[in-house]
C-alpha positions in Angstrom: -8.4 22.9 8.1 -7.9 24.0 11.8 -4.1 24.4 13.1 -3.0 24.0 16.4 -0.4 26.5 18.5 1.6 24.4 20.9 4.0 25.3 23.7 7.6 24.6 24.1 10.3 25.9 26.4 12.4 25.0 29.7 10.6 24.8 32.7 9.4 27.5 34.4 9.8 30.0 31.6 6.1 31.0 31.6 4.5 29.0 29.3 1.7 28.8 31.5 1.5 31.9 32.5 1.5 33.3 29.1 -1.4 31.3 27.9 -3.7 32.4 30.8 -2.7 35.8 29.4 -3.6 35.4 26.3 -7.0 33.4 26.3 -7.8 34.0 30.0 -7.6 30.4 30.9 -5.4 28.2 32.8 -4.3 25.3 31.5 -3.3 23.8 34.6 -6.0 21.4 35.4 -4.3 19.3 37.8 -4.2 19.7 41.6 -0.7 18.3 41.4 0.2 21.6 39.1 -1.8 24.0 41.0 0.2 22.9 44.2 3.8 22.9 42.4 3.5 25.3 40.3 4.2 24.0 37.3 3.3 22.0 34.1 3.6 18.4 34.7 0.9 17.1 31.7 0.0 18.3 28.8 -2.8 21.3 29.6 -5.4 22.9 26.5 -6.7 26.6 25.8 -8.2 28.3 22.9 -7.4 31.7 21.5 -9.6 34.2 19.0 -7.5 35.8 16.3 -8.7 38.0 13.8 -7.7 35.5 10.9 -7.4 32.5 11.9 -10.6 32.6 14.2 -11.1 30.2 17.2 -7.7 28.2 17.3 -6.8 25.2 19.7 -3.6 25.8 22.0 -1.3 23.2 24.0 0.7 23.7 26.7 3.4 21.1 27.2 5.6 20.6 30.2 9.2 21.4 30.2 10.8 19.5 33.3 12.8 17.0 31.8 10.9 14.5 34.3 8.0 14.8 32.0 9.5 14.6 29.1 7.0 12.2 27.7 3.7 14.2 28.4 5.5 17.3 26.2 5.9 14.7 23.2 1.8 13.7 23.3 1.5 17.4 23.3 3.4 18.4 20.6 2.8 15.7 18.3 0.5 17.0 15.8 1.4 21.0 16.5 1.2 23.7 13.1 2.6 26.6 15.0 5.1 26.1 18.0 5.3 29.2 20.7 9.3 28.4 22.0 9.1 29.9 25.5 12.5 31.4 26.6 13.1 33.8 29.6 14.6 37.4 28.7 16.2 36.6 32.4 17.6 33.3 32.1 17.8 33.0 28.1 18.4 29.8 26.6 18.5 26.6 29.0 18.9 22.6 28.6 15.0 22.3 28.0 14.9 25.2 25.3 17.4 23.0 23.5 15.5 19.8 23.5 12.7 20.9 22.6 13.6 22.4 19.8 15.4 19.5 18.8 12.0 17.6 19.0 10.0 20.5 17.4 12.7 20.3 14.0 12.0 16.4 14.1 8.1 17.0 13.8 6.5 18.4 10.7 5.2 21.3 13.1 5.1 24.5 9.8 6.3 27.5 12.0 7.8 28.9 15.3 7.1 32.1 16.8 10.2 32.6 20.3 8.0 34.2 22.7 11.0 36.0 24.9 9.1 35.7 28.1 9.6 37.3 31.8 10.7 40.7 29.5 9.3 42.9 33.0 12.5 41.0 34.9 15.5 42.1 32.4 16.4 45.3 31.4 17.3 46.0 27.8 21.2 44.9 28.0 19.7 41.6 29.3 17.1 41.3 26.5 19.4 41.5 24.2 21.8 39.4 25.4 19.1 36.7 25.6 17.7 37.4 22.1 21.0 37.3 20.5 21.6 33.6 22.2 18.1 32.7 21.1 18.8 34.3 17.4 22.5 31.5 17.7 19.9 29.0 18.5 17.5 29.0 16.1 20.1 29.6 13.5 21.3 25.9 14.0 18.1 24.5 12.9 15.2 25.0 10.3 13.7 27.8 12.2 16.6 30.3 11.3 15.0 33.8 11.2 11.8 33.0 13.1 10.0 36.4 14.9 11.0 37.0 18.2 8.6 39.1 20.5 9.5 40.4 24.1 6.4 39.7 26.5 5.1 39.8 29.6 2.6 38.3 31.3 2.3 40.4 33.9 2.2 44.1 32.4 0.7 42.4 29.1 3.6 44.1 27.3 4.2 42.1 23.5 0.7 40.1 23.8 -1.3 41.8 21.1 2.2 41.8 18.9 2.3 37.8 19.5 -1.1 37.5 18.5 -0.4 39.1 15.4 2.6 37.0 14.8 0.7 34.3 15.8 -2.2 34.4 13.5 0.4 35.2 10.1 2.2 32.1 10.9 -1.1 30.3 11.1 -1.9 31.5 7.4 -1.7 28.9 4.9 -2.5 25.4 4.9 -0.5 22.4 4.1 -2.4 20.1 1.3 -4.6 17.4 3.0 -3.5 13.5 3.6 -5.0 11.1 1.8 -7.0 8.9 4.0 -9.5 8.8 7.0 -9.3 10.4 10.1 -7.9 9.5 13.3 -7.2 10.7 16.9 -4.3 9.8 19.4 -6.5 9.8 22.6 -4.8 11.7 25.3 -7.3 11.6 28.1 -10.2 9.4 29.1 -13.2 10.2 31.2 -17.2 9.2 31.7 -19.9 12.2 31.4 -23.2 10.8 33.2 -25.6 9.8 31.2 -23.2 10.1 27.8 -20.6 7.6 28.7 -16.8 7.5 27.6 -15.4 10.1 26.3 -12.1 10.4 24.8 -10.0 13.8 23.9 -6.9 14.3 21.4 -5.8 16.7 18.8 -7.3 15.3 15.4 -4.5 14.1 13.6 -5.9 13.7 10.3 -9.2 14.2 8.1 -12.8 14.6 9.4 -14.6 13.3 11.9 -18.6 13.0 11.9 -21.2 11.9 14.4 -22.3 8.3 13.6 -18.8 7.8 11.8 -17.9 3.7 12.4 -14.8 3.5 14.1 -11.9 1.6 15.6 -10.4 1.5 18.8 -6.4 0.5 18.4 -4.2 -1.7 19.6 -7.6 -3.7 20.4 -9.7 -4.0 17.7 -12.6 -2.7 19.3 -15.3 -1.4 16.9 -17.5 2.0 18.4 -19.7 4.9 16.8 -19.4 8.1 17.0 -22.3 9.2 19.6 -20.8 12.9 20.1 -18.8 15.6 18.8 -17.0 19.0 21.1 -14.7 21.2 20.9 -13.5 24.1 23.3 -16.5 22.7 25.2 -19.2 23.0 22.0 -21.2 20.8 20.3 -20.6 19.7 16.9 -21.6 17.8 13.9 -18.0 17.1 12.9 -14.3 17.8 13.8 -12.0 18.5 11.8 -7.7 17.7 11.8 -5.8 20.2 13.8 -9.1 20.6 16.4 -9.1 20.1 20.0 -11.3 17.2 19.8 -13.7 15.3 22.2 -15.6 12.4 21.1 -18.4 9.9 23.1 -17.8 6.6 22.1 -20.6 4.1 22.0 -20.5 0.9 23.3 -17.4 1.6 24.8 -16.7 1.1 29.1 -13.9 3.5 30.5 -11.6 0.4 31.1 -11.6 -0.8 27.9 -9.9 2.7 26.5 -6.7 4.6 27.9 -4.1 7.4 27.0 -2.2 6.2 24.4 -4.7 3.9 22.2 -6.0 5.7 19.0 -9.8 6.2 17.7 -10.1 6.2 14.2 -11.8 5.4 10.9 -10.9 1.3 10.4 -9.6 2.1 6.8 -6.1 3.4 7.9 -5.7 2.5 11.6 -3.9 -0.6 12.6 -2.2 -2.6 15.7 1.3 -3.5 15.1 4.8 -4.2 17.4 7.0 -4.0 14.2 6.7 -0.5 12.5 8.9 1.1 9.8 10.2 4.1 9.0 12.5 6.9 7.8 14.1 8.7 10.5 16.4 11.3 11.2 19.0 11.0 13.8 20.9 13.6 16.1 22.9 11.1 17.6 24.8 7.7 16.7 22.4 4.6 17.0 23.6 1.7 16.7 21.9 -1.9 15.4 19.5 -3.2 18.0 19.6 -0.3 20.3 17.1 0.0 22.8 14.7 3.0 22.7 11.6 4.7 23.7 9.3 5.1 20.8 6.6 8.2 21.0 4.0 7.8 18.8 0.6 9.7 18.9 -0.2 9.5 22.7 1.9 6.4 23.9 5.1 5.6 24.6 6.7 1.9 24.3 9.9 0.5 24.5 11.5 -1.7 21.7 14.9 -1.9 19.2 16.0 -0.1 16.5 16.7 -2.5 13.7 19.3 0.2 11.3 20.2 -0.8 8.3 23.8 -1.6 6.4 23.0 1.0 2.9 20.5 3.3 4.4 21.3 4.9 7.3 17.7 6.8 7.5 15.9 3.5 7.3 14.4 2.0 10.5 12.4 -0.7 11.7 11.5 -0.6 15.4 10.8 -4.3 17.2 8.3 -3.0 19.8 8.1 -4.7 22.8 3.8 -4.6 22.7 1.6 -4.1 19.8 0.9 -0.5 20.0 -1.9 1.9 17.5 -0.3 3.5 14.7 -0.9 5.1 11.0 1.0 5.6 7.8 2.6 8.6 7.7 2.6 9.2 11.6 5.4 11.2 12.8 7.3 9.7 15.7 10.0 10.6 18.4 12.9 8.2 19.4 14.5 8.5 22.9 17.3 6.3 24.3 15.8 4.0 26.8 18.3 4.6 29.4 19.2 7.7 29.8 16.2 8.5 27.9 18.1 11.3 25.4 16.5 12.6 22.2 18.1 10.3 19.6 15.6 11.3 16.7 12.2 11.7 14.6 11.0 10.5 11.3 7.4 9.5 10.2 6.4 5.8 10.0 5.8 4.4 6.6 4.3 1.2 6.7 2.1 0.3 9.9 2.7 -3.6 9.8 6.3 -3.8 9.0 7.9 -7.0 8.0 11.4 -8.4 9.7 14.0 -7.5 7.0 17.6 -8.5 7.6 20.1 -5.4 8.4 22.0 -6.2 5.2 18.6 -5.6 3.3 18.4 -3.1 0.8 15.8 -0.4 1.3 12.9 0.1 -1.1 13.5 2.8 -3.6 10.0 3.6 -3.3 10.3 7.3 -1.6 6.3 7.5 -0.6 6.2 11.2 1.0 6.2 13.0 -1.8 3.6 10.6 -4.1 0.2 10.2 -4.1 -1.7 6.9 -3.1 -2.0 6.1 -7.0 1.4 7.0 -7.7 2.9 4.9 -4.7 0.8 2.0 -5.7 2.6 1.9 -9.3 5.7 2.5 -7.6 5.6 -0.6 -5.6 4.4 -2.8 -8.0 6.9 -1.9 -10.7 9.5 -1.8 -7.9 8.3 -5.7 -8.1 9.8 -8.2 -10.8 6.8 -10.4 -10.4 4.4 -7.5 -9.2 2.7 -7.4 -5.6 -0.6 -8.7 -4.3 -3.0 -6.4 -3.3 -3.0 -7.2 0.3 1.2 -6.7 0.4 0.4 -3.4 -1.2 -2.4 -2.5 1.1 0.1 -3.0 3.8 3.2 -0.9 2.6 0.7 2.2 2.3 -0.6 1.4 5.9 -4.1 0.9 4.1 -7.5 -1.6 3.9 -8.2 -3.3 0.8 -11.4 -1.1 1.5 -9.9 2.2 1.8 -7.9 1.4 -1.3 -10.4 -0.4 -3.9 -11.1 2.3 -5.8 -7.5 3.7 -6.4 -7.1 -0.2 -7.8 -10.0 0.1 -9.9 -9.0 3.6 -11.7 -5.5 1.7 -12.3 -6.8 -0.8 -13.6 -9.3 1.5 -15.8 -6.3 3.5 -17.3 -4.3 0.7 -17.9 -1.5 1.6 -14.9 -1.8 -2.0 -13.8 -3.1 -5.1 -14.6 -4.5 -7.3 -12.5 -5.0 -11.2 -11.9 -7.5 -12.1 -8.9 -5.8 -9.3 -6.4 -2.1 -9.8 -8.2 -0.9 -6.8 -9.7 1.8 -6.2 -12.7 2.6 -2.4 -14.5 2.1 -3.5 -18.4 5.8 -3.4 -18.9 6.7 -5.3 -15.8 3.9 -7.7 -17.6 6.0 -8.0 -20.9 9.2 -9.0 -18.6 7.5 -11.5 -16.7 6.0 -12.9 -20.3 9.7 -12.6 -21.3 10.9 -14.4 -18.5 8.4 -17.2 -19.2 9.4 -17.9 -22.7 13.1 -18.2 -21.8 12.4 -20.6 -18.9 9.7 -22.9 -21.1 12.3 -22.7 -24.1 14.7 -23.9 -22.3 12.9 -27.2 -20.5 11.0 -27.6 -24.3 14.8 -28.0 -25.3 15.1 -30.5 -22.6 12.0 -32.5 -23.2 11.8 -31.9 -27.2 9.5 -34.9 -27.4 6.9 -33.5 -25.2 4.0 -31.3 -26.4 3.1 -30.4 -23.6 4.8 -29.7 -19.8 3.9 -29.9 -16.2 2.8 -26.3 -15.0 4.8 -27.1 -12.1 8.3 -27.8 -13.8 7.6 -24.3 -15.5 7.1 -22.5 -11.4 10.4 -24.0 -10.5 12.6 -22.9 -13.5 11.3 -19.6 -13.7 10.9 -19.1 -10.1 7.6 -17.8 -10.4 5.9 -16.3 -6.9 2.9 -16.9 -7.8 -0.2 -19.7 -6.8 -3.8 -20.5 -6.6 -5.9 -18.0 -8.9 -4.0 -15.3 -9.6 -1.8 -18.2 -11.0 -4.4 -19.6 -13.1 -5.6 -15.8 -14.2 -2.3 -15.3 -15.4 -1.8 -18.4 -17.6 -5.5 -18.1 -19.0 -4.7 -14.3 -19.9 -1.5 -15.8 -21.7 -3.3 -18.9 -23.5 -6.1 -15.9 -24.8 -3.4 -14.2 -26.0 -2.0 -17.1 -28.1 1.4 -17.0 -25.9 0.6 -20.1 -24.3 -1.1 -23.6 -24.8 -2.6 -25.1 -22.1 -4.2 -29.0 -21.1 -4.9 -29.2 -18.5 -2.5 -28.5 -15.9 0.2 -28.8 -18.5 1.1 -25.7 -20.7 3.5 -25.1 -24.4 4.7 -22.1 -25.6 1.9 -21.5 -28.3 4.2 -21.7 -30.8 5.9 -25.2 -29.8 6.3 -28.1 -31.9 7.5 -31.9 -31.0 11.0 -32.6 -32.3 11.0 -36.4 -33.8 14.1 -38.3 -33.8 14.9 -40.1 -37.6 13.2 -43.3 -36.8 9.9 -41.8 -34.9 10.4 -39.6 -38.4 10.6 -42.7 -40.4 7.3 -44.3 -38.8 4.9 -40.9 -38.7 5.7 -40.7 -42.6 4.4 -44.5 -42.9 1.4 -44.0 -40.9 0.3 -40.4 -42.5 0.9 -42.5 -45.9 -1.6 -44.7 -44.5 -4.2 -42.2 -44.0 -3.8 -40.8 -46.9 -4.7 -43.7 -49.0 -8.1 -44.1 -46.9 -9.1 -40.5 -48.0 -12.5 -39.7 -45.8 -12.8 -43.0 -44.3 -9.8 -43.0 -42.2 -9.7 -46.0 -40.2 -8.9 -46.3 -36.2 -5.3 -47.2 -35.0 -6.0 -50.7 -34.2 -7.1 -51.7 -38.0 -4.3 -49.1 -39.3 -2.0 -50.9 -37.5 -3.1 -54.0 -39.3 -3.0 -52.3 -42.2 0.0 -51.3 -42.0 1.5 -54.1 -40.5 2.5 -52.6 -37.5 2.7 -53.2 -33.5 -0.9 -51.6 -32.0 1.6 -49.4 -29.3 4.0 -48.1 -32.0 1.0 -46.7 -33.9 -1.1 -45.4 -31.2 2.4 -43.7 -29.4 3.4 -42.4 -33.4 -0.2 -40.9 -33.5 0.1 -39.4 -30.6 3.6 -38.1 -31.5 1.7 -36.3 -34.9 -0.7 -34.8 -32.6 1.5 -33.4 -30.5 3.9 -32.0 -33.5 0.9 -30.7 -34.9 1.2 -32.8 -38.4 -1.9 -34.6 -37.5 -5.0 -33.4 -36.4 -7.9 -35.1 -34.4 -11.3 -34.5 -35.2 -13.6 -37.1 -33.1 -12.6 -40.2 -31.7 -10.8 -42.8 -33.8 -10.9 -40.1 -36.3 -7.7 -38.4 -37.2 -6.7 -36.7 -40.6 -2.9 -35.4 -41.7 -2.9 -31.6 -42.4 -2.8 -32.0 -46.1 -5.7 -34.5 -45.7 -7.7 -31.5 -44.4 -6.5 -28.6 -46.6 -7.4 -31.3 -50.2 -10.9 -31.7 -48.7 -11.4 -27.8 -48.4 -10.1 -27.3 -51.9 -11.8 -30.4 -53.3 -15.5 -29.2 -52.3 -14.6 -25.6 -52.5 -14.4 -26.0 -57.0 -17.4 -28.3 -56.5 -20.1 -25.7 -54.4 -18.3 -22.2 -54.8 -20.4 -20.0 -52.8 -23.6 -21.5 -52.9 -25.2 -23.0 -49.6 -25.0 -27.2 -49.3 -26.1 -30.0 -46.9 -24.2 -32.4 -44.8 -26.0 -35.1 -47.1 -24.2 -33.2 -50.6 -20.4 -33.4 -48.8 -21.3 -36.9 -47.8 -22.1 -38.0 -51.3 -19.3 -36.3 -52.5 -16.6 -37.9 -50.8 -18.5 -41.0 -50.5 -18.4 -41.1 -46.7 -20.9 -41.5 -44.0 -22.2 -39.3 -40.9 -19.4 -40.9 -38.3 -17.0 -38.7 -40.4 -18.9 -36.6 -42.0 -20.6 -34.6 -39.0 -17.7 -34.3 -36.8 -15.2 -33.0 -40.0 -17.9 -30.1 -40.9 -18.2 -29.3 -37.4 -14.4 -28.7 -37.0 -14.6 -26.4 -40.2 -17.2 -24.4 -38.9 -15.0 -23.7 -35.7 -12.0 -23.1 -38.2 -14.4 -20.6 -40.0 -13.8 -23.1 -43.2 -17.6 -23.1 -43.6 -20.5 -20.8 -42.2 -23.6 -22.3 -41.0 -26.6 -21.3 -42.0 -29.4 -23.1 -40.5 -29.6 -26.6 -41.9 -27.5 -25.6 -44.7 -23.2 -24.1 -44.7 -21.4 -22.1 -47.4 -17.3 -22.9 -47.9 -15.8 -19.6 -47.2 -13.1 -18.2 -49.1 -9.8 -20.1 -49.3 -7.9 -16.8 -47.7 -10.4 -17.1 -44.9 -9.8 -17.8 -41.3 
């Protein structure tokens, strides 16, 4: 992975200067900075070192005026050279920006004590021993400090030395595609637009697909440099130019990012956790540096987590998960603090919200994932998830698959549950359908609906439908239709519908095989057509009755004498239809439909034209 060395320092304390001494080129590329003297945008170099090899190098401004243009440059620096003049020491600028370089994840800092050929040694001391109270305020306590000059060359081999340690090392590598905050935009004849950045993250290769952001625009990748060379590919921490394809030099600027579509997105309401060196309160208006661009918005802070943000951008700007980020009052614009952004495409949350007690930065993709979902009481949908991680369903289809594989989550047409968040939401079920089957004890069966707005289930459509169907398979659940029991649910009969099921089952009974419809039972019987057909239906329901075809219904112990009956008369030995027909002296209309509900009850086993009775202890 390559690193980058950035600048940093008040202005005029040689930063310049002191890069053109150590690679031999100017930064400066502006007429504006030739003619002033000094830094106004960010300006590039490269430097050999013995083992880091060719490495990238930044130089920022330091007038407070251009404030801005130092935080595109810094953004995405390894190793930061703090510029500080043996004459003048520490200054307003050598402050800030070492408030902005704690706030980035930038690994090391080397003090390059500059102008060393202007102060004698009471001087240098003075100035090192004020840079040495500095630094001890912040992260960088104990950093190497080297005395240099960039006009005797006194220190310069020293700081390379320092310079290529501190670049030792790698941090592990970010899940995810690459991307590039573009910094500058120009046309090469015959080649098109080009765009140049520090590569942020991953790498880049030619012919890559990729996405222009805020707009949308898709582009290939037609061309690779760096430091002015060709390449097949780019890596993060490079000095990057890339030729867009199909691309016209209005429809890119400073600011936008180029990237691989999986993780790049557009978005005016970002989140993140931040860390603040001032008081901000709710709603304050800020500057907001992220990547390349600048954009004014709010800071939406939160009542029980002081180091959670949401920022309510006043124009959809490109960002990434994981992005680090600058805020800056809007007016003056003072450093108020940094963070990194955690989920691209934020969602408006109330400032009396509670945070997620997901922490993401130190988990991996897979781990984060299960976080979320078990963070969930009715799990998360893919596409919620895809968003929190700043992610496509694409880029993240095959972390949902190995999941899914190990048995991490369970899913339901792109709804996800962990297994035990599963067995709550199966708890939750029962107690909700127990309690409306205690309302409605005379129903078998209840609208799917009534169930949704007792238990307050989220979910809808398919993964709705997977979810019940996974529950019926699993015998947890009966299900007609769009009506659905608890498997295990049985009608409750008041004394008279008790009274009038025993009548008709007696009726049954006495008709053995032949049982007849409900119309001539009720004749038989001597009873109203309704009150038999709704007290059938009742035995149905309550599971004392069971129907076999239509107008053909048997009581329980109807079925189980049958079984027993023919089972003593055939044993083991195969039979025909035509032999249990004779038997019970029945005909086909019964006969067919009865034997064809034992098989499916495994009762008998059919073999060809022929069945055997299994064993009474038999499914």
């Amino acid at each position: 992975m390559a690193k980058l060395i950035g600048t940093a320092g008040h202005v005029d304390h040689g930063k310049t200067s002191l890069i053109r001494a150590l690679t031999s080129i100017d930064a400066d590329r502006l007429p504006e900075e030739k003619q002033r003297g000094m830094t106004i945008d960010i300006g590039f170099a490269y430097v050999d070192l013995p083992k880091a090899g060719r490495v990238s190098i930044v130089d920022v401004p330091g007038h407070e005026r251009f404030l801005t243009n130092m935080l595109v440059g810094a953004l995405g620096i390894d190793v930061a050279i703090l510029c500080v003049a043996a004459d003048e020491s520490v200054m307003p600028q050598t402050r800030e920006h070492l408030e902005i370089l704690s706030l980035l994840p930038v690994e090391k800092l080397v003090v390059a004590m500059t102008r060393s050929d202007l102060a004698d040694e009471v001087v240098r001391e003075i100035a090192r021993s004020e840079i040495e109270d500095l630094l001890a305020q912040t992260r960088f306590a104990g950093a190497p400090i080297q005395s240099v000059s960039a006009i005797t060359g006194e220190g310069l081999d020293e700081l390379k030395a320092l310079l290529d340690e501190a670049l030792q090392g790698s941090e592990p590598v970010a899940p995810g595609g690459w991307y590039l905050p573009i910094d500058r935009v120009f046309t090469v004849k015959g080649y098109g637009t080009v765009v140049t950045g520090t590569l942020a993250q991953g790498v880049v290769r030619l012919e890559d697909r990729a996405v222009l952001m805020p707009s949308g625009q898709e582009t290939r990748i037609r061309g690779i440099e760096w430091h002015g060379e060709a390449q097949s590919q780019s890596e993060k921490g490079r000095r990057t130019a890339l030729n867009l394809g199909k691309v016209g030099i209005d429809e890119v600027h400073r600011g936008m990012i180029v990237g691989d579509p999986a993780g790049v997105f557009s978005s005016s309401l970002v989140e993140g956790r931040a860390e603040w060196l001032a008081e901000v309160k709710h709603a304050t208006r800020i500057r907001l540096s992220l990547g390349s661009e600048e954009v004014m918005g709010k800071a939406l802070r939160n009542d029980h987590d002081p180091n959670w943000v949401q920022f309510k951008l006043e124009r959809p700007i490109a960002v990434v998960a994981g992005q680090a980020f600058i805020v800056r009052r809007y007016s003056p614009p003072k450093l108020l603090g940094g963070g990194r952004v955690t989920i691209p495409q934020a969602r408006l949350r109330r400032k009396s919200d509670r945070g997620s007690t997901v922490a993401a930065s130190h988990l991996s993709e897979s781990e984060q994932l299960v976080a979320w979902v078990q963070a969930s009481r009715w799990g998360e949908s893919s596409e919620e998830l895809c968003r929190r991680l700043g992610k496509t369903s694409q880029a993240l289809g095959s972390v949902f698959e190995d999941l899914k594989s190990s048995g991490k989550l369970v899913g339901f047409a792109g709804f996800w549950l962990t297994p035990d968040r599963l067995e709550q939401a199966q708890q939750a079920a029962h107690q909700a359908l127990a309690e409306l089957h205690a309302e409605f004890p005379a129903k078998a069966f209840l609208p799917r609906e009534l169930w949704i707005k007792r238990g307050q289930v989220p979910w809808k459509g398919k993964p709705l439908d997977r979810l019940v169907a996974h529950w019926a398979q699993e015998k947890f659940l009966r299900v007609q239709g769009t009506e659905i029991a608890l498997y295990d649910h049985l009608v409750r009969l008041n004394p008279k519908q008790q009274q009038l099921l025993d009548r008709v089952e007696e009726g049954l009974r006495a008709c053995g095989m032949n049982v007849p419809p409900a119309l001539e039972l009720s004749r038989q019987l001597y009873l109203p057509p309704q009150a038999v057909e709704e007290i059938l239906r009742l035995g149905l329901e309550s599971r004392r009755l069971v129907w076999i075809a239509e107008g053909v219904i048997y009581t329980q112990d109807q079925l189980l004498q049958f079984r027993t009956d023919f089972s003593a008369r055939v044993e083991k030995r195969p039979f025909a239809a035509a032999e249990f027909r004779d038997h019970f002296g029945s005909s086909r209309k019964y006969v067919i439909p009865l034997l064809e509900w034992m098989d499916a009850q495994g009762w008998t086993l059919r073999q060809g034209d022929s069945r055997v009775m299994r064993g009474l202890d038999s499914a």
